[in-house]
C-alpha positions in Angstrom: -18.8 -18.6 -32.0 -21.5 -17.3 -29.4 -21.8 -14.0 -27.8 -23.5 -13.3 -25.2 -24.0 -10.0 -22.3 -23.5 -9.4 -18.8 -23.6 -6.0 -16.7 -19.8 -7.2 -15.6 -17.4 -9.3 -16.9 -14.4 -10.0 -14.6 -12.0 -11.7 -16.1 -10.1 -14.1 -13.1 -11.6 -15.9 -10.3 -8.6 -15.0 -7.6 -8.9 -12.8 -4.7 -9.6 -9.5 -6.4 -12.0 -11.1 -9.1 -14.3 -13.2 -6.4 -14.1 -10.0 -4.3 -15.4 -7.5 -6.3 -18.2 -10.0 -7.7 -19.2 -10.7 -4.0 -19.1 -7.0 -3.7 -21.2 -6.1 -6.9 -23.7 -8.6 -5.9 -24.1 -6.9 -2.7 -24.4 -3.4 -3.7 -26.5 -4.8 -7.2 -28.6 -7.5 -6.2 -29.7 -8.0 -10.0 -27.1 -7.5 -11.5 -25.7 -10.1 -14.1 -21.9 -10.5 -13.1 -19.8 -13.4 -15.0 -16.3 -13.8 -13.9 -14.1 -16.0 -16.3 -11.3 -18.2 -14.8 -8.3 -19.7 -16.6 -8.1 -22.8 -14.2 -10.8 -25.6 -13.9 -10.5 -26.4 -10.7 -10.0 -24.8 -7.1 -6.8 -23.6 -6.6 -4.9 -26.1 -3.8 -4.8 -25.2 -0.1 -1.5 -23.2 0.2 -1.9 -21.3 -3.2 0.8 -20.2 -4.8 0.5 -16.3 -4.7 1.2 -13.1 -2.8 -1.1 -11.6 -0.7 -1.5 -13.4 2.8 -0.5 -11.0 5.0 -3.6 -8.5 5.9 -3.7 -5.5 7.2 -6.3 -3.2 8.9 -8.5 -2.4 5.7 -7.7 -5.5 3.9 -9.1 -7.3 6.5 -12.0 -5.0 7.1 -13.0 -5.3 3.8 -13.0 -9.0 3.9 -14.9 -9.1 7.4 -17.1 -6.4 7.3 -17.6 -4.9 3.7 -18.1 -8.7 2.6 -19.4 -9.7 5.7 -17.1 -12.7 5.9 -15.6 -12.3 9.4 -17.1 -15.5 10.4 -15.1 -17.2 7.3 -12.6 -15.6 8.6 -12.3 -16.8 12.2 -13.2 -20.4 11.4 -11.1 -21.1 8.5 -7.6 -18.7 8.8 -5.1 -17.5 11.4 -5.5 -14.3 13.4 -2.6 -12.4 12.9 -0.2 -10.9 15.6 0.6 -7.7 13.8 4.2 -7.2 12.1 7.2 -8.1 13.3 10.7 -6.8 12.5 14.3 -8.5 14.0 17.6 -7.0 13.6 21.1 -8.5 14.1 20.4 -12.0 12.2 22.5 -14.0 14.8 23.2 -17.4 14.4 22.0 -19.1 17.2 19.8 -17.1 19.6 16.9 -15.1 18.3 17.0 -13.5 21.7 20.2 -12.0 20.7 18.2 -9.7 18.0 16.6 -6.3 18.6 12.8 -6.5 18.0 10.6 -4.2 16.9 6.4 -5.2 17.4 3.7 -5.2 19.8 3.7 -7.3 23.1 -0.1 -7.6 22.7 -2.7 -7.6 19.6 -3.7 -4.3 18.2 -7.9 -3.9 18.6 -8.5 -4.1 14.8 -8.5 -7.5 13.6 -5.8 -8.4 10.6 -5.4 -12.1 9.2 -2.8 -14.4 7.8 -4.9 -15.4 4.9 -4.1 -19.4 3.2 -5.1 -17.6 -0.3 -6.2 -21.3 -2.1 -8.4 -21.9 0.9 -10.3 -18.1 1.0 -10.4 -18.6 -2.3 -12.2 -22.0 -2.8 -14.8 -20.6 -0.1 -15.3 -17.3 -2.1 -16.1 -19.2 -5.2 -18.3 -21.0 -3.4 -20.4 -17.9 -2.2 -20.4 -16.2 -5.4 -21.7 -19.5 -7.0 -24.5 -19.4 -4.5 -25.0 -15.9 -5.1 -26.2 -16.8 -8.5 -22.7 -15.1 -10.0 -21.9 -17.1 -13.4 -18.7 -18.1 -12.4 -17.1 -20.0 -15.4 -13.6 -22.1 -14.8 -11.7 -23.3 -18.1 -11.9 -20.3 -19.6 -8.9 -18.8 -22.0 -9.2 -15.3 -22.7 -7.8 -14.3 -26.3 -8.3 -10.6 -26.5 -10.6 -7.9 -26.5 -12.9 -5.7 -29.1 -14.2 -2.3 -28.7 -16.4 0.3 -30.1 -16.2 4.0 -31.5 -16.8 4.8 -28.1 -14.9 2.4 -26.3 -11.9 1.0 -26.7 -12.9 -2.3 -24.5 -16.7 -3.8 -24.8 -15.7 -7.5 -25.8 -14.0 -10.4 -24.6 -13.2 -13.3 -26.5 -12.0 -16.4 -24.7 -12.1 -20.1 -25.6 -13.6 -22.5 -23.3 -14.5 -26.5 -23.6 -17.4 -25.6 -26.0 -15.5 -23.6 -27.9 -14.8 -19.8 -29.2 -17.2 -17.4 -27.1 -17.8 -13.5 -27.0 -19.2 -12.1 -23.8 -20.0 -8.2 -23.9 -20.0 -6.0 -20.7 -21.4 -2.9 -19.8 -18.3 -2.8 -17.9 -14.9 -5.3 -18.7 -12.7 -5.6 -15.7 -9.4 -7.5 -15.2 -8.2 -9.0 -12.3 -6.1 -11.3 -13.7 -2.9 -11.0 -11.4 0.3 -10.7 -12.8 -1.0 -11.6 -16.5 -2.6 -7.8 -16.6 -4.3 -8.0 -19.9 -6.1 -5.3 -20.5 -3.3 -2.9 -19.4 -1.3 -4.6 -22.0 -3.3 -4.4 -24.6 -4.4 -1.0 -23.8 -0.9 -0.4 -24.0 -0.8 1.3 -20.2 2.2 0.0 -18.7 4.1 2.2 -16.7 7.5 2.5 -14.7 6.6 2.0 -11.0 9.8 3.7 -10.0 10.9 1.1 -7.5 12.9 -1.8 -8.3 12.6 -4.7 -6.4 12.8 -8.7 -6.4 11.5 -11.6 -5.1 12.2 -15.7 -4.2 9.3 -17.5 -2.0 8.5 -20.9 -1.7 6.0 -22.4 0.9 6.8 -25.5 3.1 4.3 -27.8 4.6 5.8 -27.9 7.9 5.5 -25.3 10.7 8.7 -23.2 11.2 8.3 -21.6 14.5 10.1 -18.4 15.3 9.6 -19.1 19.0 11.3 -22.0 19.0 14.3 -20.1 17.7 15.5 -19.1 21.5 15.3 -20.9 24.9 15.4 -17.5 26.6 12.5 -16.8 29.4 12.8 -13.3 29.3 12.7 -13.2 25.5 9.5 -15.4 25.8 7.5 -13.3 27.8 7.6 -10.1 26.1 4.7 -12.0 24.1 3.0 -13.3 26.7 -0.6 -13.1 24.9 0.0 -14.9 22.1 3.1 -16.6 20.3 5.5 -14.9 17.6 4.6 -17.5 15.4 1.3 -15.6 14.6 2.9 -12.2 13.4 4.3 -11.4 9.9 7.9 -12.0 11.2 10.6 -10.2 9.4 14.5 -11.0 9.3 16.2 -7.2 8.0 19.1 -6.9 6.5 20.6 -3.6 4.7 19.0 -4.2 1.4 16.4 -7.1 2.0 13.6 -8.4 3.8 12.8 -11.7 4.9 8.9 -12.7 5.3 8.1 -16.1 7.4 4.1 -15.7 7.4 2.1 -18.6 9.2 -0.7 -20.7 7.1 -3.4 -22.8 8.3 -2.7 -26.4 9.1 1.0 -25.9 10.2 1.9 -24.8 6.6 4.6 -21.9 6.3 5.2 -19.1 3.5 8.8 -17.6 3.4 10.3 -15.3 0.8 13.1 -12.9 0.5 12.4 -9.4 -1.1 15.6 -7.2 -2.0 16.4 -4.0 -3.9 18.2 -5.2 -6.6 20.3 -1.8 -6.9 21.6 -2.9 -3.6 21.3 -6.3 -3.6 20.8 -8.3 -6.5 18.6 -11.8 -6.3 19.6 -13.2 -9.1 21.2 -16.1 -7.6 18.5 -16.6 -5.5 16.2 -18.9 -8.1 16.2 -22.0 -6.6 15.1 -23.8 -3.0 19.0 -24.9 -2.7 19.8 -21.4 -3.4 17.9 -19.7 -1.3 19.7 -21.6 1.4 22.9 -21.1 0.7 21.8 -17.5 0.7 19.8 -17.8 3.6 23.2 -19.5 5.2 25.1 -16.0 4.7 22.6 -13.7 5.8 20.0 -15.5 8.3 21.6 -18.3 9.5 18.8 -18.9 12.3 16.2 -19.2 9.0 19.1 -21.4 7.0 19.3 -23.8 10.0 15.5 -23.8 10.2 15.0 -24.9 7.2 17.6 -27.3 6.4 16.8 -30.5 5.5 13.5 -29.8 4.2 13.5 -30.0 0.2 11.2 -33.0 0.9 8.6 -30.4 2.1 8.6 -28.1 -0.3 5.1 -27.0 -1.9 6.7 -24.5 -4.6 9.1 -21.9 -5.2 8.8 -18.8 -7.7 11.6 -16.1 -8.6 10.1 -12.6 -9.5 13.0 -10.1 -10.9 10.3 -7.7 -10.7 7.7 -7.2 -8.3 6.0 -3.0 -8.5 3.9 -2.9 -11.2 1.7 0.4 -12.6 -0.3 1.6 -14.9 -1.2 5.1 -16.3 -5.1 4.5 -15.4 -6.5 1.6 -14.0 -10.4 2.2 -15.2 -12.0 4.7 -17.5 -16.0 5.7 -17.7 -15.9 4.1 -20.9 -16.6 0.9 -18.9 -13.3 -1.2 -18.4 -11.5 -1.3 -15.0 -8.5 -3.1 -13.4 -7.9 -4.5 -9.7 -5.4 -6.2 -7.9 -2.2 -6.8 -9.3 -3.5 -6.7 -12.9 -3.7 -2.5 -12.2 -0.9 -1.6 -9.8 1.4 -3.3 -6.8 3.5 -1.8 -4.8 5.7 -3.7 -2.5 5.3 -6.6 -0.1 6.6 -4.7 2.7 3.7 -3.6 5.2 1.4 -6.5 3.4 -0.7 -3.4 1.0 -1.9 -6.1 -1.9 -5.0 -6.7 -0.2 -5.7 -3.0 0.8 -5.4 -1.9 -3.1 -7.6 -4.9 -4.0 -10.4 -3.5 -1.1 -10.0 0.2 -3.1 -10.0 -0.5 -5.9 -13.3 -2.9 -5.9 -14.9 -0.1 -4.0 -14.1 2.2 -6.9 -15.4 -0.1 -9.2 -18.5 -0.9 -7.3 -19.5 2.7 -6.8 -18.8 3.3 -11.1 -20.6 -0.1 -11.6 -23.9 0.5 -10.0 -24.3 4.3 -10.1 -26.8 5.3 -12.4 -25.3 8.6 -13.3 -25.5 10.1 -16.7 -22.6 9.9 -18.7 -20.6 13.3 -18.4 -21.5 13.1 -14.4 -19.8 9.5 -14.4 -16.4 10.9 -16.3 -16.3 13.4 -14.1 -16.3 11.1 -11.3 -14.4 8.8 -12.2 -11.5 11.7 -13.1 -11.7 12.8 -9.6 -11.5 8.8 -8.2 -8.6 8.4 -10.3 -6.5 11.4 -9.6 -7.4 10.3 -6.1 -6.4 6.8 -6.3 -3.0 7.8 -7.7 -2.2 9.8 -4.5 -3.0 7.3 -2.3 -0.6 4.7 -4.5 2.1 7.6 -4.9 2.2 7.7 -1.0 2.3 3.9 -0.4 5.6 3.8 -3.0 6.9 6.8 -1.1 7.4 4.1 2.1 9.7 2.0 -0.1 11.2 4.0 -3.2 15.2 4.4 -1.8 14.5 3.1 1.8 15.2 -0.3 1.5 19.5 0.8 2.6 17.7 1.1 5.7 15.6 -1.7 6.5 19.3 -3.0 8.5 19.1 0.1 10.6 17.0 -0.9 13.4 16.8 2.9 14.6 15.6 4.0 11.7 13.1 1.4 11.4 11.8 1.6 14.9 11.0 5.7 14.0 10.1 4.7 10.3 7.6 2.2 11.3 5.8 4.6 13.7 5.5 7.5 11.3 4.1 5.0 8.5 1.9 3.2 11.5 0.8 6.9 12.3 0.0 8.0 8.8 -1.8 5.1 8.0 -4.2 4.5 10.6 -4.7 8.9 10.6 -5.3 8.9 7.0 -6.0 5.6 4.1 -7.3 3.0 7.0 -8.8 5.9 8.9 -10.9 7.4 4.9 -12.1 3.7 4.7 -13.6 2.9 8.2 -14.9 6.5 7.8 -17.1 5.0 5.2 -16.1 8.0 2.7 -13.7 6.6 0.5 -16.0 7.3 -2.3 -17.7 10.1 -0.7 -16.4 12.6 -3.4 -18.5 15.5 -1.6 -16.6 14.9 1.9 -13.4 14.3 -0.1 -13.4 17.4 -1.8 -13.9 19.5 1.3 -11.4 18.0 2.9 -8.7 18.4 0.3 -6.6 21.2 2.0 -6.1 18.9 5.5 -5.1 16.0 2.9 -2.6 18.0 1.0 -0.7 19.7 4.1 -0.3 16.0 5.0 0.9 14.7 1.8 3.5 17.5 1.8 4.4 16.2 5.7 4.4 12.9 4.6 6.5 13.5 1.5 9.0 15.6 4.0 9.4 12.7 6.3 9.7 9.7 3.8 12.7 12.4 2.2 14.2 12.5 6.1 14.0 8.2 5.9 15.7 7.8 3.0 18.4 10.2 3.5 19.2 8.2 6.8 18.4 4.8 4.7 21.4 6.2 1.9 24.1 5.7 4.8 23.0 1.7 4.6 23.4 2.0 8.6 23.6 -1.4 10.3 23.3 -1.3 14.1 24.8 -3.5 16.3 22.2 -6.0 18.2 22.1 -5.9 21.9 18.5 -7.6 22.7 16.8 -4.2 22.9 12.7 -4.1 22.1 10.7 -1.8 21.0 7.0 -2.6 22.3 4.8 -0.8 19.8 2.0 -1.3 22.5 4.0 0.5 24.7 3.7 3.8 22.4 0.0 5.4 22.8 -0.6 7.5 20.1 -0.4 4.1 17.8 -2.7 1.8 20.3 -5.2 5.1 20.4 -5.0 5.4 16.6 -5.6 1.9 16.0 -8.4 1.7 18.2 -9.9 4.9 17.3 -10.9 3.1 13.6 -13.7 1.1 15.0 -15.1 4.0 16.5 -17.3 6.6 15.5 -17.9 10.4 15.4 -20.2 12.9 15.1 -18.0 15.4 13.6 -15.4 13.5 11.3 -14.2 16.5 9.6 -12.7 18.1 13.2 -11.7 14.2 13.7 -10.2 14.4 10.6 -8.6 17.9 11.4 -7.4 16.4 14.9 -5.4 13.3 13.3 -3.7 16.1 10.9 -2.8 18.3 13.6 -1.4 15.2 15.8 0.5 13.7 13.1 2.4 17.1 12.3 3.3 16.9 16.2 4.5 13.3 15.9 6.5 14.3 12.5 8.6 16.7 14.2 9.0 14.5 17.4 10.4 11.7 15.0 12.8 13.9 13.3 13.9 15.3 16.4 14.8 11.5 17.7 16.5 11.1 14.4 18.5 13.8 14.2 20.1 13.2 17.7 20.7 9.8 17.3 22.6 10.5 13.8 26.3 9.6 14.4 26.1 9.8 18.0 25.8 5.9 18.9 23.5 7.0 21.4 21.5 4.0 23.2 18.1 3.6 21.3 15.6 3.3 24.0 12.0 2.6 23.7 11.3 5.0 26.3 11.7 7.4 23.6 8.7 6.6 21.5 6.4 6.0 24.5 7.4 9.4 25.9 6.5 11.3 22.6 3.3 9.6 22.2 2.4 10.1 25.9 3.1 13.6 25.0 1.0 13.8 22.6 -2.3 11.9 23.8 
């Protein structure tokens, strides 16, 4: 047995692992960074995992923290925003309400093919001059009196090894071993499920209706580009594009409402797929031949009680928290957590000055994951409710962009100075955003399921979301009154929404989009 040191040890070469190696070697140019991989060879195009649906600071890290946007637009998919249908009919898409944008948002989001991003990350960090080791089996961990985590022990092909960090970190995915073994599991307080499988074959929302109308609402780009989803009371159905007309689709449920149980098989999920989205059923019928996998999660939130300590051990990704699918978060958490981590590993603080930091990072990083479960704990009863969706999605849309996305392009996510002056705008907004995620699941409760009639709701057609959005890339002198000015708007859209919601309840009124756009003109 050998042991040998490293300033990090990251154990898993996925997404979070390459990342935050990438990351440490840009922030710590001499650093000595060793990530250990299970697997000895790249994972295949197509990889099997969640996580390829961006958003706006999961794709900023990617492009502009890790300077990859090049990568980016040469090797993956732009992405045409989210898209929700309602109705599920059975042989016209057009026949569905839709809520999305008729034209791309000005921040740049991706549809990421994970086993390609992640072959070309290995390859950078390997260039770097990161050790980067595949075939390596991690068997535990060792500490000290003054750390419970200083050593890993894995096996490789020459045999046992130690490796000692200054700082341990695990991004293993799903396998979370150091939470497990530091005994930190904790409830997430959301149940939900999962079946996905991925196809190589293109299925093509836009083919799903022969309508003209319907086909120029986009007229910019195709469907095919978005995050489509197919919403039922209950459930969610992702079909997410891949590179070289390759297709991810999955089914995410509330099993309280909706259990997946029988869902664990491709000839299952068609059969389900059959009763409830019988466009998706006949779109992929016939194709067993194509299928590249299939995996059955009964349990998809995951948490922990802390996720990294100034002892020197840290988490990211999935092997610390996950949340929910819905809204594609994963590679947001991965983007703050590996900032966290950065800032811990390559601060030369002394050690009561680093607790204390990292105290105030974690109570912080618990708020912003209790306010991303908020958005799903009880709500999924409503994901049929196209009404409530269309008002849902523009609070969360509004909150977001004012708030998480709107900290990181700030550049101040770990400016605990700026952070800390700021608290009492950021807690009268947690209360406002706690108030209206209580109004959404109340409505979500009555398991509402509205009939169809082809309306759309243009999310480019609402201002206050397109001047949001936009307003990320910017800059500003001042951000502290910027920051003040989101606060202030957003209490303004909060009692808008609940206004619309509170006159449509029970009164079958027609749900126009004139309604959003009117409030946001309102408000810009």
């Amino acid at each position: 047995m050998s042991a040998q040191n490293a300033d990090a040890i990251i154990i898993g070469g996925g997404l979070a692992g390459l990342t935050l190696a990438l990351q440490l070697r840009k922030n710590g140019p001499d650093l000595d960074i060793t990530v250990l991989e299970r697997a000895n060879t790249d994972p295949p195009e197509a990889a099997h995992k969640v996580g390829e649906s961006t958003v706006e600071i999961g794709a900023d890290y990617l492009a502009r923290t890790l300077d990859l946007e090049d990568l980016l637009e040469d090797t993956q998919l732009r992405k045409f925003g989210l898209r929700f249908f309602f109705g599920a009919p059975d042989k016209d898409l057009a026949q569905a309400d839709e809520l999305g944008a008729s034209d791309f948002f000005p921040n740049a989001t991706y549809q990421l093919d994970r086993g390609r991003l992640e072959q070309s990350l290995h390859s950078r960090a390997v260039a770097s001059g990161i050790d980067v080791r595949r075939g390596c089996a991690v068997r535990g961990f060792d500490g000290s009196e003054t750390s419970p985590v200083k050593k890993v022990r894995f096996v490789d092909k020459q045999g046992e090894q130690t490796l000692s960090g200054r700082w341990l970190v695990d991004a293993s995915g799903r396998a979370a071993m150091l939470r497990r073994s530091l005994s930190l599991q904790r409830p997430p307080r959301h149940p939900s499920c999962a079946s996905w499988f991925r196809l190589d074959e293109k299925i093509d929302v836009d083919d799903w209706s022969d309508n003209a109308e319907w086909k120029q609402r986009c007229v910019v780009s195709r469907r095919w580009f978005s995050t489509n989803h197919l919403m039922g009371p209950g459930y969610w159905v992702w079909i997410i594009p891949l590179v070289n007309d390759r297709t991810s689709i999955g089914v995410v449920t509330d099993p309280e409402i909706l259990p997946l149980g029988e869902v664990n098989s491709f000839e299952n999920f068609q059969h389900w797929a059959a009763r409830e989205q019988p466009l998706l059923a006949s779109a992929i019928e016939g194709k067993q031949s194509r299928l590249m996998d299939f995996r059955f999660l009964p349990s998809l939130a995951s948490d922990s009680q802390r996720v990294w300590s100034s002892d020197g051990w840290a988490m990211s990704g999935e092997a610390g928290v996950f949340a929910d699918p819905f809204y594609s978060p994963g590679s947001d958490y991965i983007a703050i957590s590996n900032s966290f981590i950065t800032d811990f590993v390559t601060s030369d603080l002394p050690a009561n000055e680093l607790e204390q930091r990292s105290r105030y990072f974690h109570v912080l990083f618990r708020s912003f994951f209790a306010s991303t479960m908020s958005l799903y704990r009880g709500q999924y009863g409503g994901f049929g409710d196209m009404r409530l969706m269309a008002v849902k999605s523009t609070w969360d849309y509004a909150y977001y962009w004012s708030i998480l996305a709107w900290i990181w392009y700030r550049d101040v996510l770990t400016d605990a100075s700026f952070l800390m002056s700021s608290e009492a705008e950021f807690q009268k907004v947690l209360v406002l955003n706690n108030r209206m995620q209580s109004v959404f699941r109340k409505r979500a409760s009555q398991k509402n399921v509205i009939a169809p009639c082809r309306r759309f709701i243009d999310q480019q057609a609402i201002p206050i979301l397109k001047s949001l959005n936009h307003a990320l890339a910017g800059t500003r002198e001042d951000i502290g009154a910027e920051l003040i000015s989101n606060c202030s708007r957003l209490a303004e859209v909060a009692a808008e929404l609940e206004r619309i919601l509170l006159a449509d309840a029970g009164s079958g009124a027609r749900f126009q989009s004139e309604h959003l756009g009117d409030l946001a003109c309102r408000l810009d």
